[in-house]
N, C-alpha and C positions, 0 to 999 in steps of 0.2 A: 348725627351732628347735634351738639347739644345748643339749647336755644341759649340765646342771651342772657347775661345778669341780668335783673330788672333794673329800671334807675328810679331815685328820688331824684325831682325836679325841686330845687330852694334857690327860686329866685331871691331878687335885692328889694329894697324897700318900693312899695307901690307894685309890689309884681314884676312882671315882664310880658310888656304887650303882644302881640302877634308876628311882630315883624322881628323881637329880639330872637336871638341863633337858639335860648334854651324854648322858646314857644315852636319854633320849629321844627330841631330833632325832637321832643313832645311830641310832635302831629305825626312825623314820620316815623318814629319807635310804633305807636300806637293805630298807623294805619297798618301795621304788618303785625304787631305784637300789643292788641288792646290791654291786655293783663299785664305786661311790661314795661310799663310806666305811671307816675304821679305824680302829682305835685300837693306839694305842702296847702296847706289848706287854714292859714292863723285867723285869729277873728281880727288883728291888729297891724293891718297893711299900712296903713297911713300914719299912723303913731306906731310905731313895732314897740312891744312887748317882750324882751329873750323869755321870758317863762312862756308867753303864749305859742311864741317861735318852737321854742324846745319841745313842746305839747305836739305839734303841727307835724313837727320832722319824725315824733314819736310813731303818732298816728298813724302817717304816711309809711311809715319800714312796717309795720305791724301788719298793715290790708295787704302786705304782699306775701308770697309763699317762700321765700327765700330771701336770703341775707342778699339788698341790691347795690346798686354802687350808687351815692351820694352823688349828685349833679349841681357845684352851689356857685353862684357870681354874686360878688358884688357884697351885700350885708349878709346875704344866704351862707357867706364865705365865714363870714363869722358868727350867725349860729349855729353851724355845723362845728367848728371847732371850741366852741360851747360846748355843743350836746356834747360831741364822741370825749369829753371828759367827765361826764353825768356816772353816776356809780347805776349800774342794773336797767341802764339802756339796752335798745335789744339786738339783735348784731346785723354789724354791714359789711358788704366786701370790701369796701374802699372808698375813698373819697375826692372827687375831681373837684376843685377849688379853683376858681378864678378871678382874676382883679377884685382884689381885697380891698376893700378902703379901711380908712387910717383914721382909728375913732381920735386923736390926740390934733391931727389937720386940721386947719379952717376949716375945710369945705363941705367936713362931715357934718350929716344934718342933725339938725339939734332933737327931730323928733326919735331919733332912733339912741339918744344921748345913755341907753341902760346897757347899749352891745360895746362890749372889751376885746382888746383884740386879743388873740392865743398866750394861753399861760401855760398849757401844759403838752406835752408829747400827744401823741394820736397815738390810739395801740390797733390802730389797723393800717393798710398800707393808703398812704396819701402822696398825690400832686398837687403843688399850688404854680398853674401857670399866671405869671409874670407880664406888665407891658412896660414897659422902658418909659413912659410918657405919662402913666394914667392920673388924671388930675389928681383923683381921690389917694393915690398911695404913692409915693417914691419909690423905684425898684428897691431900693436900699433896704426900707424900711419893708417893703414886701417880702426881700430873702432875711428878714430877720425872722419874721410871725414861717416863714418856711422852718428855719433855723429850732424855731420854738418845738414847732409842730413834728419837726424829725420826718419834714415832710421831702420829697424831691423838689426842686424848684427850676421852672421850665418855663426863661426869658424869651420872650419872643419878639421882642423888640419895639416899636412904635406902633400900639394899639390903643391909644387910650385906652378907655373902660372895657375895651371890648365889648360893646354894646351897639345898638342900632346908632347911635351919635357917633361911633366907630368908623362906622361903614362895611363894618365886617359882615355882614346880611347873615347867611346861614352859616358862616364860617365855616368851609369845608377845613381847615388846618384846624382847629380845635377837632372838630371831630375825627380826623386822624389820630389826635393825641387822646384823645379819652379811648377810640379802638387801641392803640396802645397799649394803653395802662390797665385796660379790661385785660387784655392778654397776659398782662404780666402777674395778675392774680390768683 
C-alpha cells in the first residue's frame, strides 16, 4: 500500500489553535506519519505579509519528499491561490481550500489588507469547499474565486467559517472530503 500524500497545513491569520479541525488532523497525520505533515511557518502571523506567506508555503513543499497536497482555511485559502500562480514554484498534488474570506467584505481584517482574492486558474487539481452562511464570504462570492480558480466547488451548507466558533470540532465530513479528493489525484 502506498503511504499517504504528505499535506501542507496554511492556516488563516493568527494560525489555528489546538482545538481548530486543521490543528487536529496535524496531530493525527503526524502521530502515525511524523514526516507527512507541516505547517507553514511565516514570520508574519499577526500582520500577514503574502510575500512572507508565499515564502512559508515555499519552504514548507520543499522540507518534504514529494509533491503533497495543500491543506489551506480561511486566508491560508488565499495565499495558496497566490502561490500556485507564482511562476517556478515547486510542485503540489493538489489543493484543499476552505472558507475563503472576501478581501473586498467589511469584515475582512485590515491587517491582512495586501492578500487578493483569485485572479488566475490553478494548474493543479483543486477544491474550494463552500459554507452557505460564512460571515467572512458569501457562497456567491466563494463559487466565483472557485469559478476563477477552475477549482470544484463543494457547498456544504451552514457552517460558518468552519472553524472552532463553527463548532465543527475535528470535522470528520471535511476529512471525508479531503480523503476524497486525495483519491481522485
Amino acid at each position: 500500500m502506498r503511504r499517504p500524500r504528505p499535506w501542507v497545513i496554511v492556516p488563516g491569520i493568527w494560525n489555528s489553535d489546538p482545538d481548530h479541525w486543521q490543528s487536529r488532523w496535524q496531530a493525527e497525520r503526524a502521530a502515525v506519519d511524523p514526516g507527512g505533515v507541516v505547517r507553514i511557518e511565516p514570520a508574519s502571523w499577526s500582520e500577514p505579509d503574502p510575500s512572507d506567506w508565499s515564502a512559508a508555503i515555499t519552504r514548507a513543499v520543499r522540507s518534504l519528499d514529494e509533491p503533497p497536497v495543500l491543506v489551506a482555511h480561511s486566508l491560508g485559502v488565499l495565499a495558496v491561490a497566490g502561490w500556485l500562480g507564482e511562476p517556478g514554484r515547486p510542485s503540489v498534488a493538489g489543493a484543499f481550500l476552505v472558507a475563503p474570506p472576501d478581501p473586498a467584505a467589511p469584515g475582512f481584517p485590515a491587517e491582512a489588507a495586501g492578500f487578493a482574492e483569485p485572479h488566475a486558474a490553478s494548474a493543479v487539481p483543486t477544491v474550494l469547499v463552500i459554507s452557505d452562511d460564512d460571515p467572512y464570504c458569501s457562497a456567491d462570492r466563494a463559487v466565483g474565486f472557485a469559478d476563477v480558480l477552475g477549482a470544484g466547488a463543494v457547498r456544504i451548507g451552514a457552517r460558518g467559517h468552519v472553524n472552532v466558533a463553527s463548532g465543527v470540532g475535528d470535522w470528520p465530513a471535511g476529512r471525508t472530503l479531503l480523503g476524497d479528493f486525495e483519491h481522485s489525484l
